[in-house]
Residue frames relative to the residue before (quaternion, step in Angstrom):
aa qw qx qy qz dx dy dz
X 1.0000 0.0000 0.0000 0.0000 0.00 0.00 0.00
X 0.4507 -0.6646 0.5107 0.3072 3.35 -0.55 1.32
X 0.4184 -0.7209 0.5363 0.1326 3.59 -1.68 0.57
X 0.1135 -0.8217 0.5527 0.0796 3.81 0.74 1.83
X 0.0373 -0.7598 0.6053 0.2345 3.99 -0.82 0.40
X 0.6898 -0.3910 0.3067 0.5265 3.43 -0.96 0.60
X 0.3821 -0.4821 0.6803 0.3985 3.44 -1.90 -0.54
X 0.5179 -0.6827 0.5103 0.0723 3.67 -1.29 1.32
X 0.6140 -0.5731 0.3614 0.4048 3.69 -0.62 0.90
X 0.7082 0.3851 -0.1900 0.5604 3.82 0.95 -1.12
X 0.6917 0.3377 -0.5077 0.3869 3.89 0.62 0.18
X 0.7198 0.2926 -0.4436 0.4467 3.57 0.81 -0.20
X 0.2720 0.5667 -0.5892 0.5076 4.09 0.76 1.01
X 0.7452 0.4215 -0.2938 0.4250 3.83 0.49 -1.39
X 0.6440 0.5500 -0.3589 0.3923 4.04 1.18 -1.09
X 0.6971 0.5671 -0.1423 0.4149 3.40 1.40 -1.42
X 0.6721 0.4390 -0.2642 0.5345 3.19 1.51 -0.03
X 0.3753 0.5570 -0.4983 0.5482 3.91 1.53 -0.32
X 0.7584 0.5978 -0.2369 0.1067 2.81 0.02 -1.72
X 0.6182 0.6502 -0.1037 0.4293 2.92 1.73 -1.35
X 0.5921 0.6590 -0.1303 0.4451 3.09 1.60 -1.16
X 0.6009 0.6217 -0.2245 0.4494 3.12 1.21 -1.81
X 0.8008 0.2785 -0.2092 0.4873 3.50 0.63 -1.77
X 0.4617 0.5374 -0.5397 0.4547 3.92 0.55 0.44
X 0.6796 0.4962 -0.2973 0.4512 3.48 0.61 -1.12
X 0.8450 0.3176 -0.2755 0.3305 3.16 0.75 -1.06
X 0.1713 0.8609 -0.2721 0.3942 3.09 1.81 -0.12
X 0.7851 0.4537 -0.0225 0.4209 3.09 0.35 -2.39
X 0.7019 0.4258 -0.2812 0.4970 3.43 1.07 -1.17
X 0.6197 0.5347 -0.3858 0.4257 3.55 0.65 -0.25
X 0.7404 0.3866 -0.3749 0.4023 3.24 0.89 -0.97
X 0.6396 0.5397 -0.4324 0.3355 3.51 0.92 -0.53
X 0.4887 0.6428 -0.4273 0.4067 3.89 1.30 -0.56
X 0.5913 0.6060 -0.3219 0.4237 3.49 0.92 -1.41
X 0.9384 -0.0726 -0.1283 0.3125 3.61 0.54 -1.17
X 0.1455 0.6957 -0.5870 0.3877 2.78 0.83 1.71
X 0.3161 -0.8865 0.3314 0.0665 3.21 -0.78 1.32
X 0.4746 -0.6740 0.4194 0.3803 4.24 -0.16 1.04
X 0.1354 -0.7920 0.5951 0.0170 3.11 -0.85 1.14
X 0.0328 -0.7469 0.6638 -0.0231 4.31 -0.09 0.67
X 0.0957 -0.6162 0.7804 -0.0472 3.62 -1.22 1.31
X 0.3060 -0.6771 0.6608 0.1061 3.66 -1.34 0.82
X 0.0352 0.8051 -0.5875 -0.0742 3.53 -1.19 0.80
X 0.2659 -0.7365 0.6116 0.1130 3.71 -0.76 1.45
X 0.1660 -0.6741 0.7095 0.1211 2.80 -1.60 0.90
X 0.4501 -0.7640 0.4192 0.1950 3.65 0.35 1.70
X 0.7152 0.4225 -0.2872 0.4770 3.43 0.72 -1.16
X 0.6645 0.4228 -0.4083 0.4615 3.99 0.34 -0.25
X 0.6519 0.5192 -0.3669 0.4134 3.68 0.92 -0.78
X 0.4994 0.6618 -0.3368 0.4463 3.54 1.06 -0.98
X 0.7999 0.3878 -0.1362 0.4373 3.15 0.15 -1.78
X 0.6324 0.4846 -0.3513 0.4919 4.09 0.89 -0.28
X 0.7233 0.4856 -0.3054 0.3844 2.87 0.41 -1.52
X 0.6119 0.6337 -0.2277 0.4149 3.56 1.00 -1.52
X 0.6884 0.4305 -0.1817 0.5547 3.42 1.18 -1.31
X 0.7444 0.1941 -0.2600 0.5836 3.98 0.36 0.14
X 0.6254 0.2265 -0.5135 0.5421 3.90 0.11 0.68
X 0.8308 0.3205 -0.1590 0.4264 3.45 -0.33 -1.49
X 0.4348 -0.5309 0.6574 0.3112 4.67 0.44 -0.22
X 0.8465 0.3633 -0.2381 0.3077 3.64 0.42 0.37
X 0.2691 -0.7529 0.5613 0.2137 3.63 -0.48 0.02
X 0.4619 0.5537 -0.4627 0.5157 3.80 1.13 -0.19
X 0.5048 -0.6723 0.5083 0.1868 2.88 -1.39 1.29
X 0.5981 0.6395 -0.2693 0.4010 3.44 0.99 -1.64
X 0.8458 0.2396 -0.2967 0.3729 3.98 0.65 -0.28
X 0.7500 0.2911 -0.2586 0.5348 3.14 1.09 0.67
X 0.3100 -0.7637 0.5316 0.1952 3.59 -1.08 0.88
X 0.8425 -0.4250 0.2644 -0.1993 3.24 -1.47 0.59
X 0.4267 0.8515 -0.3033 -0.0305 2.89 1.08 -0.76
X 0.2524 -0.8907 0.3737 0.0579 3.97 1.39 0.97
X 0.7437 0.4754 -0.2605 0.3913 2.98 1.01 -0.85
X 0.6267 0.5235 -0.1692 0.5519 3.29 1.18 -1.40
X 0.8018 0.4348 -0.1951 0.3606 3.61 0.96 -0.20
X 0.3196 0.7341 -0.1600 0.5774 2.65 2.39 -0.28
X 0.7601 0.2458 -0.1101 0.5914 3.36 0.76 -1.90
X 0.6625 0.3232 -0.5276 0.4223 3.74 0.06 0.49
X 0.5519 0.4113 -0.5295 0.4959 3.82 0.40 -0.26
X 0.5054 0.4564 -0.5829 0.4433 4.19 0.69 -0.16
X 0.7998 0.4319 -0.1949 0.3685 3.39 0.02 -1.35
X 0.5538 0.3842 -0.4288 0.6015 3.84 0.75 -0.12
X 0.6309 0.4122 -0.4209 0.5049 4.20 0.59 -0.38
X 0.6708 0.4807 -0.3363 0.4538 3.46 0.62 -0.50
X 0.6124 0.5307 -0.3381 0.4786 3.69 0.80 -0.31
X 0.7522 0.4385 -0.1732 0.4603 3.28 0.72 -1.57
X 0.7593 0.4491 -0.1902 0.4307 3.89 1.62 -0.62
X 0.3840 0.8856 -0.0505 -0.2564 3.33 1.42 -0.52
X 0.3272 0.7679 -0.1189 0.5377 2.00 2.56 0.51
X 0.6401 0.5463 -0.1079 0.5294 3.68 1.97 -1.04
X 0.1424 -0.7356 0.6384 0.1762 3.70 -0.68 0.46
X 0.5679 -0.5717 0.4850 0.3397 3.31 -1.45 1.33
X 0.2133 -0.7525 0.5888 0.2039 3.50 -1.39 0.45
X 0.5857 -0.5354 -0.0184 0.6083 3.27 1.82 -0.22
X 0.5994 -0.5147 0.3462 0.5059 3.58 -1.21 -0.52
X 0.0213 -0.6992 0.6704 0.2474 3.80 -0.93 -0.67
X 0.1989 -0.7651 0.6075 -0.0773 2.92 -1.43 1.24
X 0.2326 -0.8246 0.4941 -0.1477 3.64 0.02 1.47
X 0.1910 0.6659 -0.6902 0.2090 3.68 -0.03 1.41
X 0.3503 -0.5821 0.6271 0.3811 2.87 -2.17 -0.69
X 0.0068 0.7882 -0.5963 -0.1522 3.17 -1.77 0.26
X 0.6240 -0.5509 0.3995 0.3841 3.43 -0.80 0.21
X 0.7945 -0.2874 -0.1172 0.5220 3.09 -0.85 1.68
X 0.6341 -0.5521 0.3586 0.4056 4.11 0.78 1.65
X 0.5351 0.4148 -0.5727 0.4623 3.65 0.63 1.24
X 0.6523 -0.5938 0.4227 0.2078 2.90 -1.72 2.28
X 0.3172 -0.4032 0.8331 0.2067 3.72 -1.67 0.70
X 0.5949 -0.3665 0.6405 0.3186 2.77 -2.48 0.37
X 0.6465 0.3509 -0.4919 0.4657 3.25 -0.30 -0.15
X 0.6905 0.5007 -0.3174 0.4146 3.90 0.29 -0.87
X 0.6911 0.3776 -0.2929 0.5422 3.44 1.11 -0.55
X 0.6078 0.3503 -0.5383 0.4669 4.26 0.35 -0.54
X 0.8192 0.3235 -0.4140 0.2299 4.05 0.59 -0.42
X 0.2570 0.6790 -0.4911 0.4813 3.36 1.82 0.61
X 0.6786 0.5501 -0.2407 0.4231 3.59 0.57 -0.65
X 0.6764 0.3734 -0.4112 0.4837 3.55 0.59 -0.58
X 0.7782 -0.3416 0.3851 0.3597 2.87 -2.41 1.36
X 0.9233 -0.0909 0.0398 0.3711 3.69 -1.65 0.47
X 0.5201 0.4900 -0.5569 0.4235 3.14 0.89 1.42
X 0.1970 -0.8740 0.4385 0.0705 3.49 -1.52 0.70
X 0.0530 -0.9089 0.3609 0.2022 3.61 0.94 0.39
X 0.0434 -0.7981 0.5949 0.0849 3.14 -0.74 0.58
X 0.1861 -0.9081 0.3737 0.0338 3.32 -0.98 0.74
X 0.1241 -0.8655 0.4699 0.1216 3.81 -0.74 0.54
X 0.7453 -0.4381 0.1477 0.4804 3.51 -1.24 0.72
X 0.0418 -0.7089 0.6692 0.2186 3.96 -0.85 -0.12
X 0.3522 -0.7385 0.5677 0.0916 4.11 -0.92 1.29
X 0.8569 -0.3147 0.1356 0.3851 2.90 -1.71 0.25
X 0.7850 0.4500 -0.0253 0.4251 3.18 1.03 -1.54
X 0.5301 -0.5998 0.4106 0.4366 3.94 1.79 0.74
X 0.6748 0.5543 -0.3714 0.3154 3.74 0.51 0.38
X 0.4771 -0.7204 0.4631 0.1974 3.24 -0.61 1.30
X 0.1560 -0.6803 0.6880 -0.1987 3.10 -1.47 1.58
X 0.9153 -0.0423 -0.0876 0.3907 2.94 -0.95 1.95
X 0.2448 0.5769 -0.5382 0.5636 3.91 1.51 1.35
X 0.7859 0.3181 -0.3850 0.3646 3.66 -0.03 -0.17
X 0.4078 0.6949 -0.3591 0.4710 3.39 1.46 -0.24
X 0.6708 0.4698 -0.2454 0.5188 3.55 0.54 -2.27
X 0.7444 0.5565 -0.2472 0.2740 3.60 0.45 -1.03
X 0.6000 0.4377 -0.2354 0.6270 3.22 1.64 -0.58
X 0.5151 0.4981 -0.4413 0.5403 4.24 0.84 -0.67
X 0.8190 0.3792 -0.2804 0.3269 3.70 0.21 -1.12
X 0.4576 0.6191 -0.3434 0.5379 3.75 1.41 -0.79
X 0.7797 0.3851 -0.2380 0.4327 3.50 -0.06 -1.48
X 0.5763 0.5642 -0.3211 0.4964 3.63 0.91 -0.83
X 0.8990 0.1619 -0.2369 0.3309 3.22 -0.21 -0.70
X 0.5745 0.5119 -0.4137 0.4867 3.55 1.51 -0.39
X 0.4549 0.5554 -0.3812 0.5825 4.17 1.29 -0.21
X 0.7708 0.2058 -0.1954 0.5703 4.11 0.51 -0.19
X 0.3726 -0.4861 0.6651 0.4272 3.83 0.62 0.60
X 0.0870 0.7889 -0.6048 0.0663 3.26 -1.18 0.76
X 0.7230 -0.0521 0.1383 0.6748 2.13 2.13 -1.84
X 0.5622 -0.7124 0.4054 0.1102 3.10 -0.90 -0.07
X 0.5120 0.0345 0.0506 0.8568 3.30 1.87 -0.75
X 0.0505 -0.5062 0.8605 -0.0255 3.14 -2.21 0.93
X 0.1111 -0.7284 0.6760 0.0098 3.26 -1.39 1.86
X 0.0889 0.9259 -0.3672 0.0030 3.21 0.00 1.53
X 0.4168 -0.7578 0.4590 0.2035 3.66 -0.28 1.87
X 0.7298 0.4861 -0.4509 0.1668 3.69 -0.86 0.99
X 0.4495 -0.6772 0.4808 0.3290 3.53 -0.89 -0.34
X 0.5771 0.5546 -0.5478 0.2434 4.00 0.40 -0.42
X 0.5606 -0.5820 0.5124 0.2905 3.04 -1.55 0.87
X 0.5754 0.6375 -0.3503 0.3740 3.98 1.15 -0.38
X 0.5759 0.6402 -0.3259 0.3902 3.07 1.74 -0.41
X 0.4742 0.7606 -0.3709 0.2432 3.49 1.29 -0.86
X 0.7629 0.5239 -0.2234 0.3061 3.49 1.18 -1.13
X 0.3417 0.6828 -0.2409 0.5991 3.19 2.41 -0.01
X 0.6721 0.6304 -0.2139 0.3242 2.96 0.51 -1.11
X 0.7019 0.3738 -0.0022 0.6063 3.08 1.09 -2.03
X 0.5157 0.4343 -0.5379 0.5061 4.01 0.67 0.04
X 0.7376 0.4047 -0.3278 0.4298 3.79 0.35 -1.32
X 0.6553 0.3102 -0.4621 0.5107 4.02 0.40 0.14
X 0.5647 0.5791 -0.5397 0.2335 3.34 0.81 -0.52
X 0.7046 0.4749 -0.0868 0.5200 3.80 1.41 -0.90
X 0.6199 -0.6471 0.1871 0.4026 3.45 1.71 0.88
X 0.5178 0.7060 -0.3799 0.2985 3.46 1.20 -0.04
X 0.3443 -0.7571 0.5249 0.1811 3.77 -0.54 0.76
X 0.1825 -0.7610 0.6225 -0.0067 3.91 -0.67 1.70
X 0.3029 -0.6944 0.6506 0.0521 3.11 -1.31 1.78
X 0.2577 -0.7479 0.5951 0.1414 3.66 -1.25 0.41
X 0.0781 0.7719 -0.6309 -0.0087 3.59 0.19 0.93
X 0.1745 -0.6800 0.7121 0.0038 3.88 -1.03 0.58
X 0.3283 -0.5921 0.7328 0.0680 3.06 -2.41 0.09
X 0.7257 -0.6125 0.2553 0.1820 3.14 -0.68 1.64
X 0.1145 -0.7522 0.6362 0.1280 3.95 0.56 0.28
X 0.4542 -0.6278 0.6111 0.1616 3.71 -1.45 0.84
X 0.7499 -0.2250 -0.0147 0.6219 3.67 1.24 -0.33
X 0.6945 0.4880 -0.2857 0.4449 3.30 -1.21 1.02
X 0.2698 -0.6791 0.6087 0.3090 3.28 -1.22 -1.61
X 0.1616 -0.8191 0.5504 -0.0100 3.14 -1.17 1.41
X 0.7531 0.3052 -0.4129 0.4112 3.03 1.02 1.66
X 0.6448 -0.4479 0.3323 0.5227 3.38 -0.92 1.58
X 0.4875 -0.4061 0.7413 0.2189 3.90 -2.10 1.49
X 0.8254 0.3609 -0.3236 0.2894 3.81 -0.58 -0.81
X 0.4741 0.6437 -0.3447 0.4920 3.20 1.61 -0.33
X 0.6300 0.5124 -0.2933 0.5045 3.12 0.76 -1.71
X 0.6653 0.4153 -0.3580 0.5067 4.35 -0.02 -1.33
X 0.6672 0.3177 -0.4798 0.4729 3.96 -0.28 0.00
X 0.8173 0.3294 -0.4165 0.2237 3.32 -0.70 -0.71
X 0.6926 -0.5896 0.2680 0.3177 3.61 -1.50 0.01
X 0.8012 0.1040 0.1042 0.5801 3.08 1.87 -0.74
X 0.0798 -0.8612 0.5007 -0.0360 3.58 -0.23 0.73
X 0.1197 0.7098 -0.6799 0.1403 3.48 -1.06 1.18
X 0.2377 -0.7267 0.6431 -0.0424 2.93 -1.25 1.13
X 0.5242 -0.7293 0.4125 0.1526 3.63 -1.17 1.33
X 0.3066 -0.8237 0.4298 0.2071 3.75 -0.35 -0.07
X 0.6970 -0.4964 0.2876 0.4302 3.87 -0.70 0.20
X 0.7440 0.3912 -0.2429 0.4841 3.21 1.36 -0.19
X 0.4933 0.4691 -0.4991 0.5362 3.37 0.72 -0.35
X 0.6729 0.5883 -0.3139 0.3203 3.69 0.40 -0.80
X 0.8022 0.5078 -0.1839 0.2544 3.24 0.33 -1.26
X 0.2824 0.7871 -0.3761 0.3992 3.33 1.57 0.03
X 0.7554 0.4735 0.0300 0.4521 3.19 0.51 -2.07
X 0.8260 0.2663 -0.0735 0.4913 3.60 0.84 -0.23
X 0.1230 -0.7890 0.5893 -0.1231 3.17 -0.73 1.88
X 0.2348 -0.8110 0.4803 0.2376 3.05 -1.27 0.68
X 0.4639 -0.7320 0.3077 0.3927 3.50 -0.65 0.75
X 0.0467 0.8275 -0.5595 -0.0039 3.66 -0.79 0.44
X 0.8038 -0.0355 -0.1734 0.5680 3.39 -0.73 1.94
X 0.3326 0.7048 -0.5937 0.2004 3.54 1.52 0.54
X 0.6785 0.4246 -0.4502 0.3958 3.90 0.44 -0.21
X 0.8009 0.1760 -0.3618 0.4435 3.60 0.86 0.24
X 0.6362 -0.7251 0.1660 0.2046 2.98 0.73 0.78
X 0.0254 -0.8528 0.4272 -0.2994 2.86 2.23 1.35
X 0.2357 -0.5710 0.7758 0.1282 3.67 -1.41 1.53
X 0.4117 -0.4061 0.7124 0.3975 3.79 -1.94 0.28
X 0.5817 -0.4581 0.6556 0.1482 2.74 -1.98 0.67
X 0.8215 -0.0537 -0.3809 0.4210 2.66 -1.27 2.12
X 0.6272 0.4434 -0.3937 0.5050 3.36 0.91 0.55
X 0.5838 -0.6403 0.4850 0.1181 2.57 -1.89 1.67
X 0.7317 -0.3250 0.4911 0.3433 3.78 -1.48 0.31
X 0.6750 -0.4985 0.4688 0.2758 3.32 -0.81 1.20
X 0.3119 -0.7811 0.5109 0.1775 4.43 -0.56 0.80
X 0.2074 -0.8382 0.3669 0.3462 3.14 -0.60 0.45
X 0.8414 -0.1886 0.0897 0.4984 3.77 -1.43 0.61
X 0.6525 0.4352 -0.3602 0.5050 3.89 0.42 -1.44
X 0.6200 0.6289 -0.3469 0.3158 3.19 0.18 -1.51
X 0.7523 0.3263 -0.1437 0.5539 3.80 0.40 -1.47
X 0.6865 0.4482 -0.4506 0.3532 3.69 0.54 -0.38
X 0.6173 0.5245 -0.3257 0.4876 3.20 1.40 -1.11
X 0.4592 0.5070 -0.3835 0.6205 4.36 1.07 -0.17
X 0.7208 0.3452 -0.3332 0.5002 3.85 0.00 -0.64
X 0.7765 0.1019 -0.3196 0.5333 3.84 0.71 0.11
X 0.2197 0.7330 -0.4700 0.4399 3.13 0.88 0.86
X 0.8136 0.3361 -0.0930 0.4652 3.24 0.43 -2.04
X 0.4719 0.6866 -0.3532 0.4256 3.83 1.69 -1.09
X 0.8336 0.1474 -0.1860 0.4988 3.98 0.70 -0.95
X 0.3452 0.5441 -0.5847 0.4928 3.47 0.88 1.00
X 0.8112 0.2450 -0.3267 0.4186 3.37 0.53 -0.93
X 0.5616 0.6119 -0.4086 0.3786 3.56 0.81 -0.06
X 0.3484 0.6399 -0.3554 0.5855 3.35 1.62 -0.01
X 0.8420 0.3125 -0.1512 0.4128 3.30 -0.22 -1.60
X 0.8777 0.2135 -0.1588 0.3986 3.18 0.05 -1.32
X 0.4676 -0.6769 0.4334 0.3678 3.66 1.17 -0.07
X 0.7032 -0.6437 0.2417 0.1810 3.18 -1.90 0.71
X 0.3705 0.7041 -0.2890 0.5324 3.34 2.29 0.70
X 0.6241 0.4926 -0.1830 0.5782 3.53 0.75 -1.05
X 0.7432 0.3278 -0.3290 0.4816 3.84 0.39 -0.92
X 0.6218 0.4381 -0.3327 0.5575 4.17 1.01 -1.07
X 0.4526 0.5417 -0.5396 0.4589 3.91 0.51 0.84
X 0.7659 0.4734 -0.1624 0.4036 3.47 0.85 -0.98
X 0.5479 0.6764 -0.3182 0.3756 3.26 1.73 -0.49
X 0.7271 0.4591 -0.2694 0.4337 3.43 1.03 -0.12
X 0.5201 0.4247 -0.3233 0.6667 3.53 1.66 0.43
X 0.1786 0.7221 -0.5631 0.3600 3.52 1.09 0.68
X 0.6973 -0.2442 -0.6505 0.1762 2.11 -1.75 1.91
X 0.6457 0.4436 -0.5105 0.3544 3.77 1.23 0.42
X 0.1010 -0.7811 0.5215 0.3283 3.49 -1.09 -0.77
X 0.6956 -0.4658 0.2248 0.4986 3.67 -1.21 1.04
X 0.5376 -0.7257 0.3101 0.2969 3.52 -1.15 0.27
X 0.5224 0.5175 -0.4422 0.5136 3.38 1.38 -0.12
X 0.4720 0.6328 -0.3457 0.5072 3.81 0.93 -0.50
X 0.8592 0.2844 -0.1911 0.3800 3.64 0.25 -1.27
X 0.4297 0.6088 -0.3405 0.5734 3.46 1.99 -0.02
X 0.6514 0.5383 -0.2983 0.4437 3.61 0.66 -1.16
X 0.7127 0.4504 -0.1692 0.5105 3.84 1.02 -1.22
X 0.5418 0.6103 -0.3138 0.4853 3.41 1.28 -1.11
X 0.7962 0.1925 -0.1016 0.5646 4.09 0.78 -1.27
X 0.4935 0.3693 -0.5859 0.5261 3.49 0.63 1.08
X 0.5016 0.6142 -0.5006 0.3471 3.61 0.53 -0.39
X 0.7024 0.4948 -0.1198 0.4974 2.93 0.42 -2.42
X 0.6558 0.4720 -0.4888 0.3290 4.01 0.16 -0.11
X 0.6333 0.6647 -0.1278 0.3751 2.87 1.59 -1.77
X 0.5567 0.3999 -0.1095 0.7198 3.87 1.32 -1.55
X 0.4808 -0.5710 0.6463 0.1584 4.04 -0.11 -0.29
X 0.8044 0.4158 -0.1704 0.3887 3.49 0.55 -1.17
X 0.5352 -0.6932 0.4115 0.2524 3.66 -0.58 0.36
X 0.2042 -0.8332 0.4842 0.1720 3.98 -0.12 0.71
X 0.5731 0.7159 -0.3884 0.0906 3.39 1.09 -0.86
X 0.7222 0.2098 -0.2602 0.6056 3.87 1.64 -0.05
X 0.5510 0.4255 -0.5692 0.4374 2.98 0.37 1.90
X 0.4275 -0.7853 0.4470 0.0294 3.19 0.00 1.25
X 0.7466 0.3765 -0.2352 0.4955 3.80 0.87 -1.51
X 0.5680 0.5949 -0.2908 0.4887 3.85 1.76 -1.14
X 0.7510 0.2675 -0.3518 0.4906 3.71 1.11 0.09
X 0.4157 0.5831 -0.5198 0.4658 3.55 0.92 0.64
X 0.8603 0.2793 -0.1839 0.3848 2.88 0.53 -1.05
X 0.0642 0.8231 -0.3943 0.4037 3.28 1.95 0.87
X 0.7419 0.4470 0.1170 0.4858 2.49 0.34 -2.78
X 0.5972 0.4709 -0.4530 0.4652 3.83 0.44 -0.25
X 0.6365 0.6670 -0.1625 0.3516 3.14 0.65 -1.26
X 0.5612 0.6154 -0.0893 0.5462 3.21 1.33 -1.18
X 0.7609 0.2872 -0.2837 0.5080 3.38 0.14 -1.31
X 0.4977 0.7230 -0.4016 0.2613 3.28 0.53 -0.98
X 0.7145 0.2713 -0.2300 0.6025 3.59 0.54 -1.05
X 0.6527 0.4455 -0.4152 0.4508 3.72 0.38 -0.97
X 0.6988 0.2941 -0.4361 0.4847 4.04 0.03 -0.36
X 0.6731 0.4860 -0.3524 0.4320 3.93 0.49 -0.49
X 0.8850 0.1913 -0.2698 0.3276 3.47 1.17 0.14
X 0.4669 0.5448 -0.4434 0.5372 3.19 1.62 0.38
């Protein structure tokens, strides 16, 4: 029979004091989890959004007959992340096109430019098909979910090639959002895609249709009827504070110093509201000018930071 000796006044002084340690330690690690803040970075695959979006407003998937509007779509997929995170700070967007031999288009460069956006780009061949965007997309995922970077990845496409991205970023604890574009019949994104990730949403015909003009008489350089010549920059900035002290009238100088902390974006029913007072005001339509609503929005803050 084994020989059990009691426990001694000074060994259970020595247990009660681990112990103590243990729950300081563990204490500490909890509190630091608590305020460590959720970071969510979005990644576009340009070439799937085109082709949906293009295919449920405009009947087409050719780029050439329909414009864009990248930006304005750019800043609502912030604001729909910002609803769905509100607890998470954006770390930025990524934007994933192609270009011939990975030199920026104007268009690739005004959306290289916007505040927390980053484009990143791969080869585009003979035949307009992207080469080597699901790759970048998987280097950056794995990268940054492999450094806690983040915390959520909201990630905007449909290839089924993506799946292996996917599974590198959970593989390192990160949590993958599916965001899609409405398909007119069917689905226009890879089923196996859809079974990995954590969460899946999928845009409608409206949320969409903002962002996406079709071109008409763009090769001869046909205006729509009743609309004026394209405005120039002053013109729309001086409309963007135009509309800022209408509403500071109305709604007072509370309602506008809400928005000041989403500076330089603004919620998206807001920027729709400002977006079609503009266009009433100018006559002319902004929705495939991209730089004429920056400077929308410049215009805007301008009075709203100079008077709150």
């Amino acid at each position: 029979m084994n020989d059990v000796r009691p426990m001694g006044p000074l060994d259970l002084t020595t247990l009660a004091a681990g112990i103590e340690r243990t729950n300081e330690l563990l204490t500490r690690v909890l509190a630091e989890v608590a305020t460590t803040p959720s970071t969510h970075a979005a990644f576009v695959d340009a070439g799937y959004v085109y082709a949906a979006a293009g295919r449920l407003v405009a009947g087409t998937e050719d780029r050439k007959a329909f414009d864009l509007d990248a930006e304005g779509l750019i800043e609502a997929y912030i604001d729909k992340a910002r609803m769905i995170f509100p607890d998470s700070r954006l770390l930025r967007v990524y934007w994933y096109d192609g270009a011939r031999r990975r030199i920026h288009t104007q268009e690739q460069q005004r959306i290289a430019e916007l505040p927390d956006v980053k484009v990143r780009l791969g080869n585009l061949n003979a035949n307009n098909q992207q080469k080597g965007v699901d790759s970048l997309i998987r280097s950056d995922l794995e990268s940054l979910a492999r450094h806690r970077a983040i915390t959520d990845a909201v990630l905007i496409g449909g290839d089924e090639d993506l799946v292996s991205a996917v599974e590198a970023a959970q593989g390192y604890g990160a949590r993958v959002h599916l965001w899609g574009i409405e398909a007119a019949g069917g689905r226009n994104q890879a089923e196996p895609l859809l079974w990995e990730v954590d969460s899946a949403r999928t845009f409608d015909l409206e949320f969409c249709k903002p962002y996406v003009t079709r071109r008409v008489g763009a090769e001869d350089g046909e205006t729509a009827v009743g609309e004026r010549p394209a405005p120039q920059r002053e013109e729309v900035r001086f409309v963007g504070a135009q509309v800022a002290a209408q509403w500071l009238g109305e709604r007072g100088r509370g309602w506008l110093a809400e928005l000041l902390p989403g500076h330089p974006y603004l919620p998206g029913a807001v920027d729709q509201e400002l977006l079609t007072t503009a266009e009433a005001l100018l006559r002319h339509s902004l929705r495939g000018h991209a730089d004429l609503r920056r400077v929308l929005r410049d215009g805007f803050w301008e009075h709203v930071r100079a008077q709150c």
